[in-house]
N, C-alpha and C positions, 0 to 999 in steps of 0.2 A: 407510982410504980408503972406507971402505963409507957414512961420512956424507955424503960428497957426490952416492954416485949415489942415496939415499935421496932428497936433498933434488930432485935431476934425476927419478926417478919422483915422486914429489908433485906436483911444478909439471906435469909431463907429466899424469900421472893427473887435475890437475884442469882443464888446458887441453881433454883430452877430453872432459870430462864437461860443460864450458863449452857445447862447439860440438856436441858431444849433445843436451844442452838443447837448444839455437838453433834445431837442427835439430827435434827434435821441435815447438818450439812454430810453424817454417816450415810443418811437414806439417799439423799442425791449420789454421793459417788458411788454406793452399788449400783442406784438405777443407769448410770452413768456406764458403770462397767457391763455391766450386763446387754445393754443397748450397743455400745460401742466395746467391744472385747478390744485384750490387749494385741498385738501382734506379732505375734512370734516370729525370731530372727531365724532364719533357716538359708543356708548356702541355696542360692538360686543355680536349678537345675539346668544351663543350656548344654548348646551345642559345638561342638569344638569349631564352627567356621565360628562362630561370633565373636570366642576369645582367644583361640590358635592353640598349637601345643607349646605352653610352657614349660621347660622342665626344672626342677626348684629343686638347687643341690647344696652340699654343705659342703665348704673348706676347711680341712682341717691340717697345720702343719706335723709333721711325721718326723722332719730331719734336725728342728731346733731352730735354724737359720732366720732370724728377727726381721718380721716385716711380710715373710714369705705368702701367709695366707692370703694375706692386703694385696700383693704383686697379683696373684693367680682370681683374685674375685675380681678386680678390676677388667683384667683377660677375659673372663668368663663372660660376666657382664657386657662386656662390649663386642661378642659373640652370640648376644642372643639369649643367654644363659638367665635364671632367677636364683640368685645365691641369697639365700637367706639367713645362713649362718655361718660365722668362720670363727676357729681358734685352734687352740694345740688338741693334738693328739694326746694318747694317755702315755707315749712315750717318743721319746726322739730319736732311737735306733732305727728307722724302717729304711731302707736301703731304694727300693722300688716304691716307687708311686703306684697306689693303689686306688677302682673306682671301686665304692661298694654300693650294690644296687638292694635299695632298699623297698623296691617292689617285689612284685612277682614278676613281671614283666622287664626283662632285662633288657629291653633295648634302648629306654634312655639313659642308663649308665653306657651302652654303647658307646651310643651320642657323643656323650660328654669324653669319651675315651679316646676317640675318635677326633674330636678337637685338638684337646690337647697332645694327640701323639701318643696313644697310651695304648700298649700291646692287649691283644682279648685275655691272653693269661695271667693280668695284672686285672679283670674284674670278678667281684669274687658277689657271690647272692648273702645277703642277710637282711630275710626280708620279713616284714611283718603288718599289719594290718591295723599296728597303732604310730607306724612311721608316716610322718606329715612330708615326707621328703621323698622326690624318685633317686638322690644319691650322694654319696657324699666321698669327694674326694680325698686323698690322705697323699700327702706331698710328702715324699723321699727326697733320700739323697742325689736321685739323677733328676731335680726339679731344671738344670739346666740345658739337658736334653730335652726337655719338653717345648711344644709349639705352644708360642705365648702369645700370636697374632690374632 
């Protein structure tokens, strides 16, 4: 009978030496973390010479006409512009192309109004303080009056 409790110390003997280990390699990675802490990701604070004013808008089509957002990011973009998002509007009736300035600060919807050819009474504020955007344009049906240089 001596073979079986042989075999019951073995398996014991290595299930502690198992959770030994475990254990040692658990203490190292808190002394690990503790000593060297993690680093939190946080937008770095500079100064507008270092990064310039971008202003970061959204295209969205108003009038239906296929491809139209694609035409106006392209414009935008190669105006200086950061278009971040494009697609349709929640309808395709809008007759006037509209910016909507989604800061509080209206003047980079100006901006961008102002490129494209877009009258001050066609920017309209809706602005809030969980929009990632300074504005998003909404292309009507006079997208072929608009300056697309």
């Amino acid at each position: 009978m001596t073979k079986p409790d042989n075999d019951n110390n073995f398996t014991l003997n290595a299930v502690i030496g198992f959770l030994s280990l475990l254990l040692l390699v658990l203490i190292i990675a808190l002394g690990t973390r503790i000593i060297f802490p993690r680093i939190e990701n946080e937008r770095a604070e500079q100064t507008t010479e270092l990064i310039g004013n971008i202003i970061q808008i959204e295209v969205l089509n108003g009038c239906g006409v296929s491809g139209l957002a694609n035409q106006f990011t392209s414009a935008l973009r190669k105006n200086g512009f950061d278009v971040v998002e494009t697609g349709n509007f929640e309808n395709f009736d809008l007759e006037e192309t509209i910016v909507i300035a989604r800061t509080f600060d209206k003047e980079n919807a100006q901006r961008v109004a102002e490129a494209l050819g877009i009258a001050d009474q066609n920017i309209i504020i809706e602005a809030s303080d969980d929009f990632y955007l300074d504005a998003t344009v909404v292309i009507g049906s006079d997208y072929q009056s608009l300056n697309l240089n």
